[in-house]
C-alpha positions as CSV (number, residue, x, y, z in Angstrom):
1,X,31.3,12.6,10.0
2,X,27.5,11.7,9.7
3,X,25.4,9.9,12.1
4,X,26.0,6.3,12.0
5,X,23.4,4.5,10.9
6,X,21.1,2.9,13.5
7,X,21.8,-0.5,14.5
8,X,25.0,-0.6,13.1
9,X,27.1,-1.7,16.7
10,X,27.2,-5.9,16.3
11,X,27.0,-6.1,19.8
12,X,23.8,-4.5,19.5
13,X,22.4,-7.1,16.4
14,X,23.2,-9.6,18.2
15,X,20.8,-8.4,21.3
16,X,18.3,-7.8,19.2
17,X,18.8,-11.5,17.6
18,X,18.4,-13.2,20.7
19,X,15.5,-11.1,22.0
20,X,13.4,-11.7,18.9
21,X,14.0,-14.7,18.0
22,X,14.4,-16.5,21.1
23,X,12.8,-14.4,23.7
24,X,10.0,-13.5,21.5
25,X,9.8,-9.7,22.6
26,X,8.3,-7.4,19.8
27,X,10.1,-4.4,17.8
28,X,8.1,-1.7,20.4
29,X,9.9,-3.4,23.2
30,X,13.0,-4.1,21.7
31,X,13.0,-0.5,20.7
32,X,12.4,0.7,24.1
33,X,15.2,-1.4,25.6
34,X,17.7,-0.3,23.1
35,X,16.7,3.5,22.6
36,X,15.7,3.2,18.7
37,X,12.1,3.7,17.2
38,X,10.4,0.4,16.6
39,X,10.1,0.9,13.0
40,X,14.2,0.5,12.9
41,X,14.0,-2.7,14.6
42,X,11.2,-4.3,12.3
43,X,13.0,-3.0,9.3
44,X,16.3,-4.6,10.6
45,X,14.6,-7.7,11.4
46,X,13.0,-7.7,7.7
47,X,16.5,-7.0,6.5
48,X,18.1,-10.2,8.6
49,X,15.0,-12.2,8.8
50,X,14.9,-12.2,12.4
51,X,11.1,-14.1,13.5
52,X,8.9,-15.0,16.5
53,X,10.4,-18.4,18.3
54,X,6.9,-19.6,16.0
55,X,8.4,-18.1,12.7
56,X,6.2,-15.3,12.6
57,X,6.9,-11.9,12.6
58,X,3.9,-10.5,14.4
59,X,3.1,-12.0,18.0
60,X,-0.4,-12.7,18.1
61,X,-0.5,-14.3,21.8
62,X,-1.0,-11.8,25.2
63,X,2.2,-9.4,25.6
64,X,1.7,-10.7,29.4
65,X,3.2,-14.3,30.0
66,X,2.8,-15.0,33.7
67,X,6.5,-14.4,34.5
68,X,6.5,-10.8,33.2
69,X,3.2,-10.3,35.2
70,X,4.5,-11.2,38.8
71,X,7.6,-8.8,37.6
72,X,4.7,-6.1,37.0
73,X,3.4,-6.8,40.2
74,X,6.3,-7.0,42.0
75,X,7.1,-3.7,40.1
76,X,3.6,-1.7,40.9
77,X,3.8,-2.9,44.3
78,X,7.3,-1.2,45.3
79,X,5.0,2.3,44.7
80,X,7.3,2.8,41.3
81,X,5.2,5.0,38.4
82,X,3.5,3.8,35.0
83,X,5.6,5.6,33.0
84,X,9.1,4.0,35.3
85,X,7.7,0.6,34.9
86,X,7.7,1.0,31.7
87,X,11.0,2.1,31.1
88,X,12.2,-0.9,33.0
89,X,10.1,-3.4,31.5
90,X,11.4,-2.0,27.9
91,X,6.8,-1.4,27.1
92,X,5.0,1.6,26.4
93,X,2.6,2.6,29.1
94,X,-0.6,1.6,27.7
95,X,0.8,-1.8,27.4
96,X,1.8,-1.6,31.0
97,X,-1.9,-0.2,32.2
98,X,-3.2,-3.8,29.8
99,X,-1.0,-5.7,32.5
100,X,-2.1,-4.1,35.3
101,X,-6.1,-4.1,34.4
102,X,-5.4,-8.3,34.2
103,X,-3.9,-8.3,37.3
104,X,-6.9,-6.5,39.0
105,X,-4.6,-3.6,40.1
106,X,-5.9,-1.0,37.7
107,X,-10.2,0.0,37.2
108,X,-11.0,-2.0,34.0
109,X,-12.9,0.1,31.4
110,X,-16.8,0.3,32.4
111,X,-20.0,0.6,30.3
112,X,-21.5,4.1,29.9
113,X,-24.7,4.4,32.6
114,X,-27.3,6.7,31.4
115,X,-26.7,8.9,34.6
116,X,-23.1,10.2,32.7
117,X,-24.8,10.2,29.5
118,X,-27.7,13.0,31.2
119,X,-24.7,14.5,32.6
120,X,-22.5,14.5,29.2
121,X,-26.0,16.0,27.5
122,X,-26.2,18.6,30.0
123,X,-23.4,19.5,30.8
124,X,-22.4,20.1,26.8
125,X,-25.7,22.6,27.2
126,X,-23.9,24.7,29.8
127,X,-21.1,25.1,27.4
128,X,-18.8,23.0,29.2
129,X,-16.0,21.6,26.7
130,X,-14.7,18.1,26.2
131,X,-11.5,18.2,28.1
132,X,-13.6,19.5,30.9
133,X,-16.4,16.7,31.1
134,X,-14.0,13.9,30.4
135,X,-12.2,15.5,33.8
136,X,-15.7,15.8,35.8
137,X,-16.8,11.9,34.5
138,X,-12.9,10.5,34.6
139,X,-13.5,9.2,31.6
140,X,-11.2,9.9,28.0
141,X,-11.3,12.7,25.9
142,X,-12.3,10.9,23.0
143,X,-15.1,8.9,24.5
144,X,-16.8,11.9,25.8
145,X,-16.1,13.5,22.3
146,X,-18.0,10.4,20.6
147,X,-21.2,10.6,23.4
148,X,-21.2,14.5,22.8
149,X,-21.6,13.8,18.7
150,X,-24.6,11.6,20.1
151,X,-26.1,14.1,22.1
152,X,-25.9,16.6,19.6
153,X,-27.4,14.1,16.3
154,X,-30.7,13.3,19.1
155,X,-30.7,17.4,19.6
156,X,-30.3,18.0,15.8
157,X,-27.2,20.1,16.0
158,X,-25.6,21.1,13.1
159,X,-22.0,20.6,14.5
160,X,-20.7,22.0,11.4
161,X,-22.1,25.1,9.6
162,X,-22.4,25.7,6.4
163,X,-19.4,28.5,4.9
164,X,-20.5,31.5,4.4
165,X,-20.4,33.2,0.8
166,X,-17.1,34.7,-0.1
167,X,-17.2,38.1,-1.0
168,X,-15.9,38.5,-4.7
169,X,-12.1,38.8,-4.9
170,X,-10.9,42.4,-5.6
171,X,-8.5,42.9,-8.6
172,X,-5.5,43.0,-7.4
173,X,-3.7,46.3,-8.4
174,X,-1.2,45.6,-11.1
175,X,2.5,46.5,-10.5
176,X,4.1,49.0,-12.5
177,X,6.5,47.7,-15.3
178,X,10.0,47.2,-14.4
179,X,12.2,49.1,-16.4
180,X,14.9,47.4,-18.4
181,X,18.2,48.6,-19.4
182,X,20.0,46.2,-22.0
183,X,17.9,43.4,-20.4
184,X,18.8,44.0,-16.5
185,X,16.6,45.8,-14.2
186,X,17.5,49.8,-14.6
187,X,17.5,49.9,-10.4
188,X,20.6,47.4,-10.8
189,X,22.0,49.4,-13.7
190,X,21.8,52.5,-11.8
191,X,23.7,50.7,-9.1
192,X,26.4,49.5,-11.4
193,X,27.1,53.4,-12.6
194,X,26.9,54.5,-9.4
195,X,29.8,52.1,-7.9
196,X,31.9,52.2,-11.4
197,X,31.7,55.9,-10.9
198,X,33.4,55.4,-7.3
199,X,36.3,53.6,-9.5
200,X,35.3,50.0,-9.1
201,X,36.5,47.5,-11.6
202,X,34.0,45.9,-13.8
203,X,34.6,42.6,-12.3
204,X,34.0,43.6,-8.9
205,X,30.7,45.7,-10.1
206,X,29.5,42.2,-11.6
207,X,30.0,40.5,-8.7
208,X,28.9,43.2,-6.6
209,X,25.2,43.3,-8.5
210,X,25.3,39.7,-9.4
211,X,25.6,40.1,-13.1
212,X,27.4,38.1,-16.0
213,X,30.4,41.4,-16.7
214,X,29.4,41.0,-20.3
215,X,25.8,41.6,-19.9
216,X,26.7,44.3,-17.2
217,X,29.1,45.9,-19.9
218,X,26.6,46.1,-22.7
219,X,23.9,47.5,-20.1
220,X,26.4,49.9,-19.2
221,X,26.8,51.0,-22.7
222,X,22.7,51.3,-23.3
223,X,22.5,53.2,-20.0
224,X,25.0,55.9,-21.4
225,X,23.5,55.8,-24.7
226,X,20.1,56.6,-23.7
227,X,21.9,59.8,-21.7
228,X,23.2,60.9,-24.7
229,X,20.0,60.9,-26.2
230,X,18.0,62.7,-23.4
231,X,20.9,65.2,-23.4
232,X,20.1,66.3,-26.7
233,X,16.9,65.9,-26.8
């Protein structure tokens, strides 16, 4: 049998019911709670016309009411990880790290100084790579990617060079022609005499090389015809 489609249990509609349209969660955390990607949820809620409490289908307010804060506080304080939190709380992580920057328990994100952007600028002159700086400046990958285009636009860098000409394409050597007995490659032909010589049935030669046992037959026939010929030539 297949795999049933997702969201098919009732027991599991009618969770989804109450926490959309009553709780207000959204499809990510719905998702996370029941073990589905939130893309089935919202399509299920499309399907049933499950909204927000407010009749919308996207929540527009703060993921963080102040009850599900003190439950992330009371979570981060009892030493438990982002990622577990998360799990329990039925959010991704990054929504979890949002929480915990309002409650003050996580560094909020900080305005470049100039010092790191000197140190991004020389640090790229060292050859030092992205992954690397955004290690030494605890900063993200793709911010230091962004400052190092920057540094390389006020250097002039070409960060991407212009292709070299192609050499010409070589011909390409032509195969030689197949050779065709009766319409049928003369390798399979060959192959059909040799196993009808070994006192297979025509059938079982047909299916053996694949070939309608008419087509085989008249192949066959040319095959020995063109013996003939060299024979007595």
């Amino acid at each position: 049998m297949g795999r049933p489609h997702a969201l098919s249990d009732p027991a599991d509609l009618e969770r989804v019911r109450r926490w959309r349209c009553l709780d207000g969660l959204s499809c990510r955390e719905i998702g996370a709670r029941i073990g589905v990607s939130y893309q089935t949820v919202y399509r299920r809620c499309r399907i049933e016309g499950w909204t927000l409490p407010d009749g919308t289908t996207r929540r527009r307010t703060t993921k963080w009411q102040p009850k599900r804060l003190a439950q992330l506080r009371l979570l981060h304080e009892s030493g438990l990880k982002r990622a577990k939190i998360a799990q329990v709380m039925g959010v991704d992580p990054t929504t979890v790290t949002r929480g915990l920057r309002l409650l003050g328990l996580a560094p909020k994100l900080t305005e470049w100084t100039d010092r790191e952007r000197d140190l991004v600028a020389c640090l790229r002159a060292k050859g030092w790579s992205a992954e690397r700086i955004a290690n030494r400046l605890k900063r993200t990958y793709h911010s230091v990617k962004v400052h190092m285009a920057m540094v390389d636009d006020r250097a002039g860098v070409v960060r991407k060079a212009a292709p070299e000409a192609k050499p010409a394409p070589q011909p390409k050597r032509q195969a030689p022609p197949v050779q065709r007995i009766g319409g049928i490659d003369a390798m399979i032909v060959r192959r059909a005499r040799f196993l009808a010589g070994k006192g297979w049935k025509l059938p079982d030669v047909a299916r053996q090389v694949r070939v309608e046992p008419k087509v085989l037959e008249a192949a066959l026939r040319e095959f020995a015809r063109r013996e003939r010929e060299e024979a007595m030539a």
